[in-house]
N, C-alpha and C positions, 0 to 999 in steps of 0.2 A: 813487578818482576822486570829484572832486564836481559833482553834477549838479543841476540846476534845473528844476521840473515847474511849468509854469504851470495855471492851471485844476486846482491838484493836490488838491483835495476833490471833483473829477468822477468820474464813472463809469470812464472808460476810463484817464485819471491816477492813479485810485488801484491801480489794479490794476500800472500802469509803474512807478508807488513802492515798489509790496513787491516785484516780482522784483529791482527795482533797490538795495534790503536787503537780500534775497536774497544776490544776488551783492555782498555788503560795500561798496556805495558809500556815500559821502554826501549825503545828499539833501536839498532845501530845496522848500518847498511852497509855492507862492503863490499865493493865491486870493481873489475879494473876497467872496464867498460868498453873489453873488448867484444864485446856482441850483448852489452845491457844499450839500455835507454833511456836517455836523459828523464824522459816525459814519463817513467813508471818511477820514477825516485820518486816515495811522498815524503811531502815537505815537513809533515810531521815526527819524520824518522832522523836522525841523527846519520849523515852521510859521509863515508869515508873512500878516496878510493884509492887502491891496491889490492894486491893480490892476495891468494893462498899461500903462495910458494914463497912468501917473503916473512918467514920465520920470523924475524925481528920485526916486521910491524906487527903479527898476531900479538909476539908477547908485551908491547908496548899495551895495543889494545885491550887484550884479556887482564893485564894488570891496572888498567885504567880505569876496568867497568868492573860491575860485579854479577857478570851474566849465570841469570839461573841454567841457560841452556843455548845451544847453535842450531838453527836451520840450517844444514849444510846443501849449498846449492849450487854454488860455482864449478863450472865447471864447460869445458869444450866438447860442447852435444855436438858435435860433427862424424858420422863415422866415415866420411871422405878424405877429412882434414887428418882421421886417425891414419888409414892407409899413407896419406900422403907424409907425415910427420908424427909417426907413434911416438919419439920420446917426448914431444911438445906434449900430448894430451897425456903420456903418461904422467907425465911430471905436473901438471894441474891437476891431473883427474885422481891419479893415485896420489902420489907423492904430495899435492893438496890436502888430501882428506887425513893423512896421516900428520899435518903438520897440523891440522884440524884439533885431531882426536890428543896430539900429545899436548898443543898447547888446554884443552878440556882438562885433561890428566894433571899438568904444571900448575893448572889453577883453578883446582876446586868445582870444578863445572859439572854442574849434576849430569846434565844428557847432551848428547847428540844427536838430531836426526838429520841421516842421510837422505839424500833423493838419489836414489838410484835406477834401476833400469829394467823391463820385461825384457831388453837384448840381452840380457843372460841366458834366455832359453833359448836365442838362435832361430834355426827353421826345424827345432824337433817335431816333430807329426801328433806327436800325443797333446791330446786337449780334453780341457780345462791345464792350462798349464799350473804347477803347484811348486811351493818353494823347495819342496825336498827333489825338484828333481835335477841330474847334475847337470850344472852351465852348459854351455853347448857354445861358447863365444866365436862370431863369425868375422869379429875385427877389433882389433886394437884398442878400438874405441870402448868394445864389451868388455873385452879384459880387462881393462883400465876400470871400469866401473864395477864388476866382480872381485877385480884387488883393492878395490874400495870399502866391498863390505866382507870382507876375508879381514881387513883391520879391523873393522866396528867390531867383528866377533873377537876378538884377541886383546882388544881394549877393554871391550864389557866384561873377559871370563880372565882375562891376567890382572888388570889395573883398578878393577870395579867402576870403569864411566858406561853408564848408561848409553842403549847406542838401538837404534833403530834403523835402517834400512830400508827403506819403500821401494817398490821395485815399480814403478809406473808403467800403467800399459796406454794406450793411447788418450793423452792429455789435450782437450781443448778449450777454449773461452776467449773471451775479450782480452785485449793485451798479446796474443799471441801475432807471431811476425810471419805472414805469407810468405814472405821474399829470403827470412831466415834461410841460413844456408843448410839447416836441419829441418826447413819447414814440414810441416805435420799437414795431411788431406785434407783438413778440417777449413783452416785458414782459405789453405790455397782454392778450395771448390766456391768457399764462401763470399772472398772477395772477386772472382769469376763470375757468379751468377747474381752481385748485387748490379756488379756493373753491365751484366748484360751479356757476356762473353762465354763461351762454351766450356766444360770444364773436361779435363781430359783424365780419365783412368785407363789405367797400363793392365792389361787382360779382360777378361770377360765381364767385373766389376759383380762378379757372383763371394771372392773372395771376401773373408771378414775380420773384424777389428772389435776389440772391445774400447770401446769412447767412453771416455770419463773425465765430467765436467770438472774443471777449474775449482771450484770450490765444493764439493768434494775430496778432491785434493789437500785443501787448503783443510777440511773437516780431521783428513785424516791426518795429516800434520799436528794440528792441536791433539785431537787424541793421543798419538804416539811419545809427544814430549810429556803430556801429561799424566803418563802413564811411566808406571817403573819398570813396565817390561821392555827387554832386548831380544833383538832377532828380526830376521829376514820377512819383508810382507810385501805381498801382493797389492796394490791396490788400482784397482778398475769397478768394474760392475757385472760381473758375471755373466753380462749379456751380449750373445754377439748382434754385428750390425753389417751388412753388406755395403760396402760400399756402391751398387746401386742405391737400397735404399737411402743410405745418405743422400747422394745426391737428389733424392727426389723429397726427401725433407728439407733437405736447403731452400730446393725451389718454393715448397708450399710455403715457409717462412718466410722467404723473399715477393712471393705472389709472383713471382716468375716461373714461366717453362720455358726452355732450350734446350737445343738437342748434347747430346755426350758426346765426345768424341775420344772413339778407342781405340788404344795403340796394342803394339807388341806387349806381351810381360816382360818384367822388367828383369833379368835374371837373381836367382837370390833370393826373389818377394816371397814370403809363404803365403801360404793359400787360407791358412785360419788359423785365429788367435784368440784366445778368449782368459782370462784370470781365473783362476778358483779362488776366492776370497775368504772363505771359512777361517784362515787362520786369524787374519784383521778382526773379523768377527767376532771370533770367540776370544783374541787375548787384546784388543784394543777396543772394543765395540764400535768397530764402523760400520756402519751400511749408509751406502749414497744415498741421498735426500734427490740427486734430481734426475729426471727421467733424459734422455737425450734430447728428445723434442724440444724441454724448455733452455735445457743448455744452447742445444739450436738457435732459440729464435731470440736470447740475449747475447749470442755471437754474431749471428746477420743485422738485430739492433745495433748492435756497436760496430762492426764494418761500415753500415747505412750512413751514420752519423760522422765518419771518417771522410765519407763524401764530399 
């Protein structure tokens, strides 16, 4: 089969690109590489770069291949960058995904799966957060990403393209960028205590996150396209995690102990986040294969080796 990774010099696209070599497909990368990485392109992938937003390279492309399906991934994870410039991300993040789903639609393209986002539920209080409950977007950046998948359902129920939605709750693994301008606790704690340096959490560090490794991610990826259901999913791990204890899994991973150092909260932070994933479960058959720990200790692996 041949398949399409948008965003596919990103963290989480590039990891979808080698299972998706892996398993003998062929695969086509496209990325403008405004925030990808030369050194996540694999070489095995067929590499193109440009945008979303550029209408007539999709259909150049989509006429060119004969793609079973899109990882849809591209896109500006900054909710800074959204405050600061909303029509810039809307116009990638939305207006991207739609130029996604029509060129899907123009040319026979069985599915879609979106990457989209747990910042649709905002800082709502109720947990296990669950797809039925209603958006709650606290920036630009979320609504961009909730009018994302407001198309995937209007595509899937008007035009019949297959369309899935993941709504990601805290992604980590190797390939991820500390320094990223969206960077994620995970990286940043990580390359802090391999090097030796203190890691700093914003309140009491009692607050929690559901972590969910990389490939898992990538698990549910394959399920979703592989599957003919459409609609909105959850995907994490049901489990929360304190960010203390993280950082004191880091350490053990690392064979390091250092002290925390803790600031103010940071206004806005919720206080606890966790996925209900029963939907994933029962219409994609996902459940995470890996526990946090081993996620862990093949992300402090792969920081070490950056050494």
């Amino acid at each position: 089969m041949q398949y399409l990774v948008t965003g596919g010099a990103g963290f989480i696209a590039s990891h979808i690109a080698e299972e998706l070599i892996h398993q003998h497909h062929d695969v086509t990368l496209l990325d403008d590489m405004s925030a990808g990485k030369a050194g996540n392109i694999n070489p095995e992938a067929e590499f193109i770069r440009g945008s979303v937003t550029d209408k007539k390279l999709l259909d150049q492309i989509c006429r060119s291949h004969s793609f079973e399906g899109i990882f849809h991934l591209a896109a500006v994870a900054s909710v800074q960058k959204s405050i600061e410039n909303p029509a810039l991300v809307h116009e990638v993040n939305a207006t991207g995904t739609l130029n996604i789903l029509s060129a899907a639609k123009e040319h026979g393209i069985r599915k879609v799966v979106l990457s989209a986002s747990a910042a649709a539920y905002g800082d709502n209080p109720v947990f296990p957060k669950r797809e039925d409950m209603l958006p709650e977007p606290l920036s630009p950046y979320a609504v961009s990403k909730i009018t994302g998948e407001m198309y995937c359902r209007n595509f899937a129920d008007l035009f019949g393209v297959e369309t899935a939605a993941l709504r990601y709750f805290n992604v980590f693994g190797p390939r991820q960028d500390p320094n990223a301008e969206y960077a994620a606790v995970i990286p940043k704690f990580t390359e802090k205590i391999v090097r030796g340096k203190k890691p700093v959490i914003f309140g009491d560090g009692n607050q929690t996150r559901d972590f969910v490794f990389v490939k898992d991610v990538v698990l549910a990826n394959m399920l979703a396209m592989n599957s003919h259901k459409s609609g909105t999913f959850n995907i994490g791990t049901g489990i929360q995690t304190s960010l203390n204890d993280l950082a004191g899994m880091i350490m053990r991973a690392a064979g390091v102990s250092c002290e925390i150092i803790y600031e103010a909260p940071r206004p806005g932070d919720i206080r606890y986040s966790v996925a209900d994933i029963t939907k994933a479960k029962q219409e994609l058959g996902y459940a995470p294969k890996y526990p946090i720990e081993d996620g862990i200790r093949q992300t402090v692996n792969y920081f070490r080796e950056l050494l």
